[in-house]
C-alpha positions as CSV (number, residue, x, y, z in Angstrom):
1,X,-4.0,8.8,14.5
2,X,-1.5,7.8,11.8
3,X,-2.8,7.4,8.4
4,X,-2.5,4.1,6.0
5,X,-3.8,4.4,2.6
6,X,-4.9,0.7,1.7
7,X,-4.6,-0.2,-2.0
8,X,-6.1,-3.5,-3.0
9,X,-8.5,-5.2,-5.6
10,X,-9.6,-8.3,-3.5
11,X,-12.6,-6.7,-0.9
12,X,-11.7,-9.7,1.3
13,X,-8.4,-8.9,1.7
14,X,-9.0,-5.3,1.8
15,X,-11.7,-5.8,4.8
16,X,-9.5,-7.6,6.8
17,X,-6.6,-5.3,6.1
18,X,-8.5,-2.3,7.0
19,X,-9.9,-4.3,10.7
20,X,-6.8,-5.5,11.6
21,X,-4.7,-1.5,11.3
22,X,-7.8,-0.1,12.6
23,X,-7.6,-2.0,15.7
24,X,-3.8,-1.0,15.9
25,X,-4.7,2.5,16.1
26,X,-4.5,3.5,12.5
27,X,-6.7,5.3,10.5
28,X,-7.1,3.4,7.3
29,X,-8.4,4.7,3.6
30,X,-8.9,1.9,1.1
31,X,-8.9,1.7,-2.5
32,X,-10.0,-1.2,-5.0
33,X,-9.1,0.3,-8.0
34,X,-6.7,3.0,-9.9
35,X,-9.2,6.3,-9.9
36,X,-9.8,5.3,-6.0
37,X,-6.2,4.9,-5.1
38,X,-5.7,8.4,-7.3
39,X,-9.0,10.2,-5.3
40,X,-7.6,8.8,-1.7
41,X,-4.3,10.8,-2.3
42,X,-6.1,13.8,-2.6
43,X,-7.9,13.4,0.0
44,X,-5.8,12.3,2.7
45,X,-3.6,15.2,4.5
46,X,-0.4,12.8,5.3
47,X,-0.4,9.1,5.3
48,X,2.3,7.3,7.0
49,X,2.2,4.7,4.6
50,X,0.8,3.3,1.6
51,X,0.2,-0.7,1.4
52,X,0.5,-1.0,-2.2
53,X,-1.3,-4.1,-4.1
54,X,1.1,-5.0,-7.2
55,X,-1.6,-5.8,-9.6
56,X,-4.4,-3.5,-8.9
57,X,-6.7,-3.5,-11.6
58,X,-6.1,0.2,-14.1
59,X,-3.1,0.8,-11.5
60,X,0.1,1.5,-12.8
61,X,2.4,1.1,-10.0
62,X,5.3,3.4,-11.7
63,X,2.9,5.7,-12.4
64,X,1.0,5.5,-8.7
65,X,4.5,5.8,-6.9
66,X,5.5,8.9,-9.1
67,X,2.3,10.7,-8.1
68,X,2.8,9.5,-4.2
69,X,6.1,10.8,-4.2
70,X,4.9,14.3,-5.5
71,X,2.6,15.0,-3.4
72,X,4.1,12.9,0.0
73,X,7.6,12.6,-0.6
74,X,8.4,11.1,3.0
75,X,5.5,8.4,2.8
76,X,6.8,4.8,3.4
77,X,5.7,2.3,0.9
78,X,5.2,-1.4,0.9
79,X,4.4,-3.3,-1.8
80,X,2.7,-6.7,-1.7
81,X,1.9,-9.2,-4.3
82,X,1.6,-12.9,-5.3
83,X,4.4,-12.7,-8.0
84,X,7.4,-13.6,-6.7
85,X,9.6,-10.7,-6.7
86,X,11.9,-11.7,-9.6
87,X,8.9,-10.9,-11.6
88,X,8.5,-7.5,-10.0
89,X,11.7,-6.5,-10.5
90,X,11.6,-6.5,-14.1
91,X,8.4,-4.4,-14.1
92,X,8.9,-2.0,-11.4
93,X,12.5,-0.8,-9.1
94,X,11.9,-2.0,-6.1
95,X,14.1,0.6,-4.5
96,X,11.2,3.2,-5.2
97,X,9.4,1.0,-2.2
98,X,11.0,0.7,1.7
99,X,9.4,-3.2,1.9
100,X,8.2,-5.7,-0.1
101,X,5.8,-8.9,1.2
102,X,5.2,-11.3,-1.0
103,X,1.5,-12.8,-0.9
104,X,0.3,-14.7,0.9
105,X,1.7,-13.1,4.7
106,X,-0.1,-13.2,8.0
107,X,-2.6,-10.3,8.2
108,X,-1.9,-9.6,11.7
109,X,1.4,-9.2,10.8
110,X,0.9,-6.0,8.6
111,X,0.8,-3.3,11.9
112,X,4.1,-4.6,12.7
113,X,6.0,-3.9,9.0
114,X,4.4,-0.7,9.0
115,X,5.6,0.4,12.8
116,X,9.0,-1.3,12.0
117,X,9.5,1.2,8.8
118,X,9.6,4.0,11.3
């Protein structure tokens, strides 16, 4: 099964997240935090994609993506957050991501962004 790395600070969201891919087949690793998000990497062999939460708590996404990139260099990203994307933007190059959602989306609609990516 294909591999999602889940990276997000909110266990509600994260839960639901993680039932909803599950149920669609994926294998799903989550992460609250920066050192979990850093220890999933090295333990999963090849995620199809990352679901990136912008502001994880000790997360720098530059940082995050440079180490991704490293170590999966054909990994599709998509980066979610509640700041509108203007915001982002200023803090982190959006091209270094293949999709970003801004928060709140549909749950049930995350499967389908990652599928579509490939």
């Amino acid at each position: 099964m294909p591999a999602v790395l889940l990276v997000e600070d909110d266990p509600q969201v994260l839960s639901t997240f993680a039932e909803i891919l599950s149920a669609s087949g994926f294998t799903v690793y989550g992460a609250s935090d920066a050192p979990s998000a850093l220890d999933a990497l090295e333990n999963i062999e090849e995620p199809v994609c990352v679901v990136l939460d912008f502001a994880v708590d000790g997360l720098d996404p530059e940082q995050f993506l440079t180490r991704l990139r490293i170590k999966f260099p054909d990994v599709k990203v998509i980066l979610s957050s509640g700041y509108p994307e203007s915001i982002i933007k200023m803090e982190l190059d959006l091209d270094q991501v293949d999709k970003f959602i801004p928060k709140p989306f549909n749950p049930a609609d995350l499967a389908g962004y990652i599928t579509a990516l490939y």
